[in-house]
C-alpha positions in Angstrom: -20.9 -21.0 1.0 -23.1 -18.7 -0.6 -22.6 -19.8 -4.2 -18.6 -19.0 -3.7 -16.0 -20.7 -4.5 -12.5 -19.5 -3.7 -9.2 -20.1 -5.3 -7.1 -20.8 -2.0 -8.1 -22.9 1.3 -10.7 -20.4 2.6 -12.8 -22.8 3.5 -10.7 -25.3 4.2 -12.0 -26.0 7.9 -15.9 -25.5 7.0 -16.7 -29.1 7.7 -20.3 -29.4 7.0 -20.6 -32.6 9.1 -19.5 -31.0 12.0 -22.7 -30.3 14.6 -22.2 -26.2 14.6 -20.0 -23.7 12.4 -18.6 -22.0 15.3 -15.3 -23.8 15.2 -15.0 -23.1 11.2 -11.9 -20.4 10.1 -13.6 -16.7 9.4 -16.9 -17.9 11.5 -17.5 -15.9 14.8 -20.6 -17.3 16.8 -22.6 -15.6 20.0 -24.7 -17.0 22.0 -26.5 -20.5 21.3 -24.1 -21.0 18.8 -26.0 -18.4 16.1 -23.2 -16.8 13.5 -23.0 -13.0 14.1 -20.1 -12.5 12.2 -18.3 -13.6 8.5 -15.1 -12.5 7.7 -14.3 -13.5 4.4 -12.2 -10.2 3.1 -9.4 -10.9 0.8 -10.4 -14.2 0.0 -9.9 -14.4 -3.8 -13.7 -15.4 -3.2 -15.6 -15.7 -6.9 -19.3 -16.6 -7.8 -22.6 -14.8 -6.6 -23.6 -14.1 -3.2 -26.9 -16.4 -3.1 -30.4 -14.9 -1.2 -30.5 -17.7 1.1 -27.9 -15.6 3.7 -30.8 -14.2 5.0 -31.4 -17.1 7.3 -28.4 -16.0 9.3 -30.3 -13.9 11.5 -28.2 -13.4 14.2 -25.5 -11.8 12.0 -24.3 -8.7 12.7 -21.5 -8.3 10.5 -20.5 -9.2 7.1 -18.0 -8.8 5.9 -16.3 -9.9 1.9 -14.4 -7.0 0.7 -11.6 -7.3 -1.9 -12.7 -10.2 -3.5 -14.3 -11.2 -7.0 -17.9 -11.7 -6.7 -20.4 -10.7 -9.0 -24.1 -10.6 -9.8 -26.5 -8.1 -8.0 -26.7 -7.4 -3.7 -29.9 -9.8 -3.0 -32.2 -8.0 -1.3 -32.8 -10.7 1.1 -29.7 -8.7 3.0 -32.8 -6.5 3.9 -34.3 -9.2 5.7 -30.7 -9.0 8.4 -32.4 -7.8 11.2 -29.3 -7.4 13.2 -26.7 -6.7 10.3 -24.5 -3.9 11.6 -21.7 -4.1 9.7 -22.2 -4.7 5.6 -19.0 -4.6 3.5 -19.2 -5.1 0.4 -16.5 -3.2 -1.5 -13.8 -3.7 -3.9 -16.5 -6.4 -5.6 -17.9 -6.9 -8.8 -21.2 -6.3 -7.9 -23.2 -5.0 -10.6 -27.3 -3.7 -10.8 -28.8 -1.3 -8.7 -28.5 -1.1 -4.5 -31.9 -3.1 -3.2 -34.5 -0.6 -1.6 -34.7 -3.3 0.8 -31.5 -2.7 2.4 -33.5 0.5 4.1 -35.0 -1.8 6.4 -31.3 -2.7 8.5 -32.2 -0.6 11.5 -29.3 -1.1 13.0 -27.1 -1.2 10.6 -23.9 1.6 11.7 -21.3 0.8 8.5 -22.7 0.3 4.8 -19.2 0.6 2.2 -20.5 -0.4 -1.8 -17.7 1.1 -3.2 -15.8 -0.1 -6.4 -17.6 -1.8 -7.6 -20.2 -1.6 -10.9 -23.2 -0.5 -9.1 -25.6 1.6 -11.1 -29.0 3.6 -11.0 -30.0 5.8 -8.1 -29.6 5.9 -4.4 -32.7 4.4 -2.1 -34.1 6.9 -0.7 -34.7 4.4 2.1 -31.1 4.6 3.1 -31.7 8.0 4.7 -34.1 6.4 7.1 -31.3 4.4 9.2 -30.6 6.5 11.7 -27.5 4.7 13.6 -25.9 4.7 10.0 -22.5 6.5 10.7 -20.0 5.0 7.7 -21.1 5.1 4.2 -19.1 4.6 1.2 -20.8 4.7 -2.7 -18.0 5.9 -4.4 -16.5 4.4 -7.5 -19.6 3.2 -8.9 -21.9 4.0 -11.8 -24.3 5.7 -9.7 -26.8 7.6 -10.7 -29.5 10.7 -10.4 -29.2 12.7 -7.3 -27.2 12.6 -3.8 -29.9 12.4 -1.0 -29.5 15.0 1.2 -31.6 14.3 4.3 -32.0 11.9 7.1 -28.9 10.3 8.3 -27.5 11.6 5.0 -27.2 14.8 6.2 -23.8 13.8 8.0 -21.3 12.9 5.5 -19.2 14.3 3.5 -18.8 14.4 -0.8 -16.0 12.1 -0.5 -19.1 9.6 0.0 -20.2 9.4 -3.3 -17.3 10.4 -5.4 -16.5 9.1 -8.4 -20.3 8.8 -9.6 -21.9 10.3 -12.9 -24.9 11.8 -10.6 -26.6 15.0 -11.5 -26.4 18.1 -10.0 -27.9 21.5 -9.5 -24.9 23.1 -10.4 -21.3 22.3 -10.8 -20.1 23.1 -7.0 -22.3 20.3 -6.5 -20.1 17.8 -7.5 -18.1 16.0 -5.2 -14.4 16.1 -5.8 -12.7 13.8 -7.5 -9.3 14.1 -6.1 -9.8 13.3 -3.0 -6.5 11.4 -1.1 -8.9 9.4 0.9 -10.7 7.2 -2.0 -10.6 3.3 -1.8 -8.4 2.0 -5.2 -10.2 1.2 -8.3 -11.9 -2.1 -8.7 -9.4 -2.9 -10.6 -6.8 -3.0 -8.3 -4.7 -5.6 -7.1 -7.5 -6.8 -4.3 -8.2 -9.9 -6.1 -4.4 -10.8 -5.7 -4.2 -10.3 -2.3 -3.3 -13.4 -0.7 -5.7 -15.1 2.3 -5.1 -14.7 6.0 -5.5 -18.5 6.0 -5.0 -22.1 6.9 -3.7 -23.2 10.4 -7.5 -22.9 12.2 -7.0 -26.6 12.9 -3.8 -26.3 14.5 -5.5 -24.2 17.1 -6.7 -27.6 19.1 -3.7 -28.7 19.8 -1.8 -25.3 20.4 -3.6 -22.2 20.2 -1.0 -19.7 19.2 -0.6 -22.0 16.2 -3.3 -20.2 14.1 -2.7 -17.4 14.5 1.2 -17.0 14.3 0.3 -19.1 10.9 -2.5 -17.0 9.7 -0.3 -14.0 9.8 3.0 -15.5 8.5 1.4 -17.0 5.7 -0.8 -14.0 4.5 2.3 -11.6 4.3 4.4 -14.9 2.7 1.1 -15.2 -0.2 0.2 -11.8 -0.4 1.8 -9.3 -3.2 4.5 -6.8 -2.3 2.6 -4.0 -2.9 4.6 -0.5 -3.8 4.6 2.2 -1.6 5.5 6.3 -1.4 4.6 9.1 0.7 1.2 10.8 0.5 2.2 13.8 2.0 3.1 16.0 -1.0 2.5 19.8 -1.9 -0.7 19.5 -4.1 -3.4 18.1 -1.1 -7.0 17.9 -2.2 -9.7 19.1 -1.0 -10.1 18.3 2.7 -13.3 16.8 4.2 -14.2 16.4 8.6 -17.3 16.1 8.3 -17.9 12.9 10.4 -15.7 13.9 13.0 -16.2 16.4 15.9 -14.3 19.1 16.4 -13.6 20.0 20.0 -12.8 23.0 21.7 -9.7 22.8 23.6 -11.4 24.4 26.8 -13.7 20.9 26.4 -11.2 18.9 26.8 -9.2 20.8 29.7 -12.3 20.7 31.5 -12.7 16.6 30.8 -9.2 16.0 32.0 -8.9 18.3 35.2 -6.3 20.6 32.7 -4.7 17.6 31.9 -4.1 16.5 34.9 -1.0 14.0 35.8 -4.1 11.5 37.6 -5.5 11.4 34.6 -2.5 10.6 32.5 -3.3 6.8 30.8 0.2 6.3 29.3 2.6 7.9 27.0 4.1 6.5 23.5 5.9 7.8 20.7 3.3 10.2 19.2 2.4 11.7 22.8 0.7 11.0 26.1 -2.9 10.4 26.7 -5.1 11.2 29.2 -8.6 9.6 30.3 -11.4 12.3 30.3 -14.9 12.7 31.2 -17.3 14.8 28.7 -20.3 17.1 30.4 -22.8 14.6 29.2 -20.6 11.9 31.1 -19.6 9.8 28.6 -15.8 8.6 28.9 -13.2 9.4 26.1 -9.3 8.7 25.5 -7.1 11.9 24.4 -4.2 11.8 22.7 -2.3 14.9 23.2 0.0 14.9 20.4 4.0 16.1 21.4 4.8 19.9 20.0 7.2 18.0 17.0 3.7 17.2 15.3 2.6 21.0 16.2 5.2 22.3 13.2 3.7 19.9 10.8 1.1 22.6 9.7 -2.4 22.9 9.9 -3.5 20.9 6.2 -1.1 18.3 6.9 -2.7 17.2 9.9 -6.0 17.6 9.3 -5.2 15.6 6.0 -3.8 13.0 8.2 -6.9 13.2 10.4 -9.3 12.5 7.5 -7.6 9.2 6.4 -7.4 8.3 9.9 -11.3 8.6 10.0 -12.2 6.2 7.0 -10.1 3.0 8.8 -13.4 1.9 10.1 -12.8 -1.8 11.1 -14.1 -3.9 14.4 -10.7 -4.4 15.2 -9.2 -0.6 15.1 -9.6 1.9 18.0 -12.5 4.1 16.0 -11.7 8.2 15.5 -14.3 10.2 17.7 -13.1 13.9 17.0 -10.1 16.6 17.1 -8.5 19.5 18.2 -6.2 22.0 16.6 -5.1 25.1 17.5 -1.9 27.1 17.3 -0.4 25.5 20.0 -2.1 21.9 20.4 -2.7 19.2 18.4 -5.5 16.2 20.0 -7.1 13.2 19.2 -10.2 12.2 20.8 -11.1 8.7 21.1 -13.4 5.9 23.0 -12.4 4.9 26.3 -11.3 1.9 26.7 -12.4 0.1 30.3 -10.0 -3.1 30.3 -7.5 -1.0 29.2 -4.4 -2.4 26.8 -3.0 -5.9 27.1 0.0 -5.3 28.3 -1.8 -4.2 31.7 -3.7 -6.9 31.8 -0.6 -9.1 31.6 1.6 -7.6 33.8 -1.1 -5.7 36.4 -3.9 -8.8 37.5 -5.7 -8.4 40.4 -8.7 -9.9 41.8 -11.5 -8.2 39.7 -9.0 -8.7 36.6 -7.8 -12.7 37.1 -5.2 -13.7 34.2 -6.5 -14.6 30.3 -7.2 -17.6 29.7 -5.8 -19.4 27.0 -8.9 -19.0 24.7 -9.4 -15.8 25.3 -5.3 -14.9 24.3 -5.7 -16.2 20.9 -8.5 -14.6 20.3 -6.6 -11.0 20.5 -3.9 -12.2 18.5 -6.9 -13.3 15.6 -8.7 -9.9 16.6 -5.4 -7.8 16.3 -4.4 -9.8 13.1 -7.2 -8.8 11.5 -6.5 -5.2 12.9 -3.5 -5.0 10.8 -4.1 -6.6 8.1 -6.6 -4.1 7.1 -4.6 -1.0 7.6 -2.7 -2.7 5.4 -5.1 -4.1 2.5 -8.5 -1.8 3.4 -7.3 1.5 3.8 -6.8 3.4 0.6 -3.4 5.1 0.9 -2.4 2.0 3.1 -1.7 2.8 6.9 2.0 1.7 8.6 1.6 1.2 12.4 5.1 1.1 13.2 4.7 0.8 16.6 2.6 -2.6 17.3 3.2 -4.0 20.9 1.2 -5.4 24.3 0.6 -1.6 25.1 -0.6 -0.5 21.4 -3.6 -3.5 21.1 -6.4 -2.3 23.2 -9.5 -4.4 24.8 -12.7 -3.7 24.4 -15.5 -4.9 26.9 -15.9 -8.5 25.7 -11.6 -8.7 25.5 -12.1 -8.5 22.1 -8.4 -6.8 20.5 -8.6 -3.0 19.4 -5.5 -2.3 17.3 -4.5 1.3 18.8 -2.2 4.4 18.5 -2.1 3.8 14.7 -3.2 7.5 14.3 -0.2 9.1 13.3 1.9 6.4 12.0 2.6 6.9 8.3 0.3 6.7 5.4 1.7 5.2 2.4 0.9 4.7 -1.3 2.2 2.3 -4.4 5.2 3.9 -5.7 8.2 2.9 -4.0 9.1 0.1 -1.9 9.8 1.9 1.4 9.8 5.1 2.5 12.8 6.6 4.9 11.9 8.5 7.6 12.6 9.3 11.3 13.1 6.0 13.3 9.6 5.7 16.0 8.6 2.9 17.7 9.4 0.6 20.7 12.6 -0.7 21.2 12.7 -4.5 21.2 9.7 -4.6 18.4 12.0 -2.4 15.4 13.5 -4.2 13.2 17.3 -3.7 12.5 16.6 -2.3 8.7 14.8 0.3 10.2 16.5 0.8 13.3 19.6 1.2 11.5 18.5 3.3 8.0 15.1 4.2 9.0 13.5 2.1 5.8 9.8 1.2 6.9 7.0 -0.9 5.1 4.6 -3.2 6.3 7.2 -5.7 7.0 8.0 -3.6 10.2 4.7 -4.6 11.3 4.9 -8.2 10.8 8.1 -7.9 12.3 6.3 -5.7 15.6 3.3 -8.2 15.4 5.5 -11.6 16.0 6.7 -9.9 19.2 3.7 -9.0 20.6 3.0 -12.5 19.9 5.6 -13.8 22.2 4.4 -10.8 24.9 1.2 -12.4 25.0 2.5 -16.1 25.4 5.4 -15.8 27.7 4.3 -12.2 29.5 7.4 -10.6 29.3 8.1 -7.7 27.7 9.6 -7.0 24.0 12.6 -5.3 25.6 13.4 -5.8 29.5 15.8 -3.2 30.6 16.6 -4.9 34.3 17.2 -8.2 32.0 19.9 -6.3 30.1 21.5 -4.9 33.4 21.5 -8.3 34.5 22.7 -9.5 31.4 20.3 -12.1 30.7 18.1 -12.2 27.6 16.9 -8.9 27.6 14.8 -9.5 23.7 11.8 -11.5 24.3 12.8 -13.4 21.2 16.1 -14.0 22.7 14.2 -15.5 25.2 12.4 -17.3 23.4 15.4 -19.0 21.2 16.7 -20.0 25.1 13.5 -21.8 25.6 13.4 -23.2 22.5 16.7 -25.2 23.4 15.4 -26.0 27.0 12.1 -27.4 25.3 14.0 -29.5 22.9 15.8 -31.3 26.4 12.7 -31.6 27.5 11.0 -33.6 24.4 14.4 -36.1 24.5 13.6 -36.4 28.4 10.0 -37.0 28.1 9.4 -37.5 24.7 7.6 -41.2 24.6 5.8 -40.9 27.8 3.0 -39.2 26.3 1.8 -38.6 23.0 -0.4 -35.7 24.1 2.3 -34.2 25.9 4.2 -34.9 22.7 1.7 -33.2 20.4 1.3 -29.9 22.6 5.4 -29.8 22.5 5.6 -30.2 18.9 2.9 -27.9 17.8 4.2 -25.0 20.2 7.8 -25.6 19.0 6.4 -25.3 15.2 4.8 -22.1 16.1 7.6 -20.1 18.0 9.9 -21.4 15.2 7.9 -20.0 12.7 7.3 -16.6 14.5 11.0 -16.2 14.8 
């Protein structure tokens, strides 16, 4: 593909003979079977990214971040007229950034960063006007930061880490910014590949997916963690984010009103609102423990929170911070999370289908995994579950409520803090000492899994007065014996039966 080649099974199910490439791993197709979307990040992906992608013109994203290509951006990318998404970081790439790439008109996310670009910015950039993530830092960039356009909007941390020339020294973006991707030299090209099992997904569909995620956190590297939070905190940069006035958003929620109350977590409650020019938002209303946090902490918080840009993450809108309120302003969200839609059907809402089920646990797979391997300091949910993975208008899965989680780094392997979270989806090493990595999301991820196949929840309190298996995965090691009666029972009366039962039994055992 593209002059690749890759040093695991990325493209292990890109058979060539088959009619379309819809049904190929990392492949997402629209309508009359045109590819919109690639997904080939953390792929261990090496080799040149040939001109001929051009004639995917339906795609909308691409996406091959944290690999090791090389060579120069083709400007053919320029010829994408529906490219929206272009990520391109953590690379190898070397030569200057095509002029051409000023003709994507719709292009909304553009990230070039670490990599070995050099020479000055396009001035044709500042011409896309729907461009609202850019990323050039860590480069070898050169000459001047354009200043107008769609330029305008963002922030120094943009371009830092360049040798550009300036006016005059408070010019010059910081360095030290907290929110900077990792070098190029990082441990990206190590990361092991959300991979294999795409097959498995005609005979079972929950197969992929519990295997793509297993085996990614089995192949990747343990990466080190510690705390970003310390006392020396760079500069701080919001420019991408509104700021709202708390008397906007009492007026879009009726003061908060108890009928416009969505939910409640861990973190705090939120509430549906309705802005003056009509459009529909989500607010979290943070509880008063995060109010004593102080004012740089949480606006350093908000920042990194802001730069996990990902199709599968419920994207930052804006803020609010006074001396008595913290709030988080995001997209509404019209079919809601999917644990209503398991648990509250009704006529205009029938149940998912099958397809459509393991699609949201690929969508909020991918969610994750990028908190965890594209965010620079890396992002711990700690809290994933039905009611945490939002859907967006096409049911595609929204990872949510990752806001306030905890940010982490590379210097130690956990980090011990104050126990959050659901119970049912905490693992017992930090139930018990508090100890959280990213293993707490694998662990919170396999029970949302089992949520989304069996409906039930990850802790059922009337189960547990009734002393039945009140754990969903207690559950699910009950109907892993009752399944085994049924394959001796049944078990040469129909192979396809046979293969169904097999490949579901593979995949709850290796959830568990």
């Amino acid at each position: 593909m593209g002059g690749f080649a890759a040093g695991n099974a990325a493209f292990q199910s890109w058979d060539v003979s088959m009619p379309t490439p819809c049904t190929w791993f990392h492949v997402t197709c629209g309508q009359g079977s045109q590819v919109t979307r690639l997904d080939l990040g953390n792929q261990s992906l090496y080799g040149e990214l040939k001109p001929d992608i051009w004639q995917l013109q339906a795609l909308q994203s691409l996406e091959l971040y944290g690999n090791n290509i090389s060579g120069k951006i083709p400007s053919e990318l320029g010829r994408l007229a529906s490219l929206q998404t272009l990520d391109l970081y953590l690379n190898k790439f070397t030569g200057e950034i095509p002029n051409e790439l000023g003709n994507l008109s719709k292009l909304s996310n553009l990230r070039l960063n670490n990599n070995s670009l050099s020479g000055p910015i396009p001035m044709t950039l500042t011409t896309i006007q729907n461009l609202e993530v850019l990323d050039l830092s860590h480069n070898n960039l050169s000459g001047i930061i354009p200043t107008s356009g769609s330029f305008s909007r963002f922030t120094p941390i943009s371009f830092t880490d360049n040798p550009f020339t300036f006016k005059n020294s408070s010019d010059s973006p910081s360095n030290n910014s907290a929110t900077t991707a990792p070098s190029a030299r990082s441990s990206a090209s190590n990361i092991g590949a959300i991979a294999g099992g795409a097959a498995a997904g005609a005979a079972m569909l929950f197969a992929a997916p519990i295997v793509v995620f297993a085996w990614w956190w089995r192949r990747k590297p343990h990466d080190q963690f510690f705390d970003l939070l310390d006392e020396e905190t760079p500069e701080i940069h919001l420019g991408q984010l509104r700021r709202f006035t708390l008397r906007e958003l009492q007026v879009a929620t009726d003061n908060f009103s108890p009928n416009n109350l969505l939910g409640r977590g861990g973190f705090g409650k939120v509430y549906k609102g309705r802005l003056l020019d009509g459009s529909l938002i989500a607010i979290k209303r943070l509880n008063e423990d995060r109010i004593g946090t102080g004012e740089r902490q949480f606006l350093m918080e908000v920042e990194i929170i802001s730069m996990a840009v990902h199709q599968n993450l419920l994207r930052l809108q804006g803020y609010c911070m006074t001396p008595t309120e913290r709030l988080l302003v995001y997209p509404y969200m019209e079919n809601k999370s999917l644990e209503t839609r398991l648990r509250e059907c009704s006529d205009s809402q029938p149940p998912l289908d099958w397809p459509t089920r393991r699609k949201i646990a690929l969508g909020s797979a991918r969610g994750l995994s990028y908190l965890h391997e594209g965010c620079y300091p890396k992002i711990i949910h700690r809290d994933v579950k039905a009611a945490n993975i939002l859907l967006d208008e096409k049911l595609e899965a929204v990872v949510g409520d990752f806001g306030l989680a905890r940010i982490m780094d590379y210097k130690v392997s956990h980090v011990v803090t104050g126990v959050m979270g659901t119970l049912g989806h905490i693992p017992m090493e930090y139930l018990t000492a508090g100890r959280t990595s990213d293993k707490t999301d694998v662990f919170g991820y396999g029970i949302m899994l089992f949520e989304l196949i069996s409906g039930r929840r990850g802790f059922d309190l009337v189960g547990l007065a009734n002393e039945e298996n009140a754990r969903v995965h207690d559950w699910v090691s009950h109907a892993l014996l009752s399944l085994s009666l049924f394959c001796r029972r049944y078990i040469f009366s129909s192979y396809y039966i046979l293969s169904v039962i097999l490949s579901t039994y593979n995949a709850l055992n290796l959830a568990l």
